[in-house]
N, C-alpha and C positions, 0 to 999 in steps of 0.2 A: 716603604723606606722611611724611617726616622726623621725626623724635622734639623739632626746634626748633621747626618750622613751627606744632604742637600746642602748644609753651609758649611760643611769643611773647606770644601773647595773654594769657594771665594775666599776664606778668613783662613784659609793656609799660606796664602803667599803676606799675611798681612792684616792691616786694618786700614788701608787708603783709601782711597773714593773710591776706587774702581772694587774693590771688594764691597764697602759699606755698601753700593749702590745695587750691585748683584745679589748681597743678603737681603738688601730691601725689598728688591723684588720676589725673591722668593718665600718672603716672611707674611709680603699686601699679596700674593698667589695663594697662601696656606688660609688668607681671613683673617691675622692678627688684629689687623685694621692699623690704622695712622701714628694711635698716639703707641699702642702697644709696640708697636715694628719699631720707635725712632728710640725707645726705654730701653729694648734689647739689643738695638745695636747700641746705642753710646754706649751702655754699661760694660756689653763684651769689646769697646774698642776702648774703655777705661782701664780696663784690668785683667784678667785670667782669660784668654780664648779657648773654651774647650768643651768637649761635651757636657760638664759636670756642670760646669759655671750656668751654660744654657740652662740646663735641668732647674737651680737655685733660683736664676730670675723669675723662670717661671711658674715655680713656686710662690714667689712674691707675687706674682701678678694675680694669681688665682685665689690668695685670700688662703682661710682658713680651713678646717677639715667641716664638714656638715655633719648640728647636729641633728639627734633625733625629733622628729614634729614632738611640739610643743602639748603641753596636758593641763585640761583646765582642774582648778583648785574642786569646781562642781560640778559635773559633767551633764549635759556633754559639752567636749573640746568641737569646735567648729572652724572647720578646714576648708576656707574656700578655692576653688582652681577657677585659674584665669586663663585664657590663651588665645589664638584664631584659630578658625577651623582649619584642618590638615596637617595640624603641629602634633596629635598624637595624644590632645589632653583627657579625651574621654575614655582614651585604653589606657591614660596615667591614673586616672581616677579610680580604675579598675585594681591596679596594680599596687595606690597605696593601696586601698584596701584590702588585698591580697598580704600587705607585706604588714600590715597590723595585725592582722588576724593573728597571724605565725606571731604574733606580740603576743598575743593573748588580750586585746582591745575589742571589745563588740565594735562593729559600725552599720550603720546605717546609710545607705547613694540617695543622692535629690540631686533629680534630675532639672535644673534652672535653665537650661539651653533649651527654650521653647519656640525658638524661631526655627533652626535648623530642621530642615524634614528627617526624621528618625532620629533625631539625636536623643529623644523620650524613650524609644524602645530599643534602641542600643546600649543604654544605662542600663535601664531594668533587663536587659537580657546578660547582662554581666553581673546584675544584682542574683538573678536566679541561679546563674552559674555558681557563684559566690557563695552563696546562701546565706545573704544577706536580707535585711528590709529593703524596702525602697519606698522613693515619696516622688510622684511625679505629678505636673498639671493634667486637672479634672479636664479642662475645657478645652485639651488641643494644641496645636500648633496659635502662639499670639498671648497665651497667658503670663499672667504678670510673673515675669522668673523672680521679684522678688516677694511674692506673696507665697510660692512654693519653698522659698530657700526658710520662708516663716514657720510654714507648716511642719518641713524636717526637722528643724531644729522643738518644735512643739511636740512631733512625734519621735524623736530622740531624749527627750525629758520623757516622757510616759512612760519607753519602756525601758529606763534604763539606760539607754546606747553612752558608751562610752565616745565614742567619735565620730558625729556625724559630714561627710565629705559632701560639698556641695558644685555640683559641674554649671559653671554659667554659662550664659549663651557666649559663643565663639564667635566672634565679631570685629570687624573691619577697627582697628586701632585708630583707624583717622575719624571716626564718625560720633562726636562728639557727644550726639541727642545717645546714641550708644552706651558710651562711658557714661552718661547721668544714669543709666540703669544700672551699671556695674557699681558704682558710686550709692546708689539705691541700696541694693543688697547687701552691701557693708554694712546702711545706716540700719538697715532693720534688724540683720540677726544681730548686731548690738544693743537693739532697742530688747530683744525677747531674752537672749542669754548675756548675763554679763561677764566684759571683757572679749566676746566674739567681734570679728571672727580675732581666733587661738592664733590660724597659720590664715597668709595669704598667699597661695602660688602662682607662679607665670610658669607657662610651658612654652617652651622654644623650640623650634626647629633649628639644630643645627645644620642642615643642609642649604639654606639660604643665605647664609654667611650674615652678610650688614644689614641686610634687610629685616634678619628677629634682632639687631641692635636696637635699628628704630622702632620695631616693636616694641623693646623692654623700654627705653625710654617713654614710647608714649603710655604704656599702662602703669608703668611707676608713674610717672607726673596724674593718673586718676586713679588710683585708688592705692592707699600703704599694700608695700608688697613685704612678706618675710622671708620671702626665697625664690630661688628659681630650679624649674626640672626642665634640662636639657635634654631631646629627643633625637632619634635616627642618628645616634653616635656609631652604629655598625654601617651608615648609609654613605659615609663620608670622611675624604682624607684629609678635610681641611679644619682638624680640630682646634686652631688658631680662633676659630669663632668662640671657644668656649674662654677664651683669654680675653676678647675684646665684649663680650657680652659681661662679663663679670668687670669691666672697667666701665661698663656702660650706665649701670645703675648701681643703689649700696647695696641691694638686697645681696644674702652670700649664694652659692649655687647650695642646694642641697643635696636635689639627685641625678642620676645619669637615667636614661634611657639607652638600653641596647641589643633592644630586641625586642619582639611581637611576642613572646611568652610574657606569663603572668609571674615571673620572676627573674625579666630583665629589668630591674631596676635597682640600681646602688646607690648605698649612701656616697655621695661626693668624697673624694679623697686628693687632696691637688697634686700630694707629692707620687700616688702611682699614678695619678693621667699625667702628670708632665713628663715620668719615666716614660710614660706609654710613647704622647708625641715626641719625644727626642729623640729617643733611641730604640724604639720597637720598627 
């Protein structure tokens, strides 16, 4: 059921408290969160109550349409993905590069998530799938993720590679000495390629609602983000999280996740996902 189909009813007899209060509830139910819920209702109790008007605000709230990952002047462009484990990022990583390729972009996977047990050989078992290169630590679980994110980007100039993607370690947002590594890896493929990294992404789980807010918030505040790819959008009816996570930081969304295939993933488009949540 639609996100209108739910507020008709209270904003049918009106816009008095007893409906605002009712909308709000089922707006803080959907995940809009605080500030997004208190914007949609003043403005539908300012003006037009209808499905259409819904639609429009929340269009305004989601920002722009997403564009394409960015391409450096010398290549390679250097892509890094940010996220915590179980958000989906290391089968997002799979999937840009799935969906460059069909660009006709060479890429290259480096594997930087060197703590997590198999996150080394999950990369490269996507990388082989893919048929792709790949660049992972020599030494193991513990190695420096940004002396590999060094090497990729040094074995992405050798051969060529148009786009090298780099998976960082997926790690606890509150853990500070953490963020100084992910802050690390910024510093150095900047130091080896100039103007890297190209793109930087956050992947979110949409099914946790406020909890990837504070996520997005706290890896915006360490390290420049250029986007965000929102995951397990087929897992979840409370697609209001995708409205207050893009209130949450400036980065714009760029892709959806929606699905475990190597071609669930869209460029962002705000005006059919607010079609989607209001009225599908």
């Amino acid at each position: 059921m639609g996100l209108w189909a739910r507020l008709a009813r209270p904003f049918g007899g009106g816009t008095d408290r007893a409906a605002r209060e009712a909308a709000e509830r089922l707006l803080l139910e959907a995940d809009f969160g605080v500030g997004a819920t208190e914007e949609i209702i003043d403005k539908l109790g300012r003006g037009e109550v209808s499905e259409q008007a819904l639609e429009r605000i929340v269009v305004e709230q989601l920002g722009p349409p997403a564009t394409p990952l960015a391409r450096a002047e010398k290549p390679p462009t250097v892509v890094l993905v940010f996220g915590v484990n179980g958000t989906g990022k290391t089968t997002t990583v799979a999937k840009l590069a799935h969906r460059l390729r069909k660009e006709g972009r060479s890429v290259l996977l480096a594997a930087a998530d060197t703590f997590r047990a198999g996150a080394t050989e999950q990369l490269e078992t996507w990388a082989d799938r893919l048929r792709v290169p790949f660049v992972g630590a020599n030494s193991g679980k513990g190695a420096d993720p940004a002396a590999v994110a060094f090497d990729a980007v040094e074995a992405g100039t050798a051969r060529g590679i148009d786009t090298v993607l780099v998976d960082t370690a997926g790690r606890l947002h509150t853990d500070e000495r953490l963020r100084e590594e992910l802050r690390k890896v910024v510093r150095v493929v900047g130091k080896r390629q100039a103007g890297a990294p190209h793109e930087s992404l956050l992947v979110l789980d949409a099914t946790i609602g406020q909890n990837a807010v504070q996520q997005a918030r706290e890896f915006s505040e360490a390290v420049p983000l250029t986007g965000l790819v929102i995951t397990k959008l087929d897992s979840t009816a409370k697609g209001g999280s995708v409205v207050a996570l893009r209130r949450a930081v400036p980065a714009p969304i760029r892709f959806l996740g929606t699905g475990e295939e190597l071609d669930d993933l869209e460029l962002f488009d705000p005006v059919r996902f607010a079609h989607h949540l209001v009225s599908d």
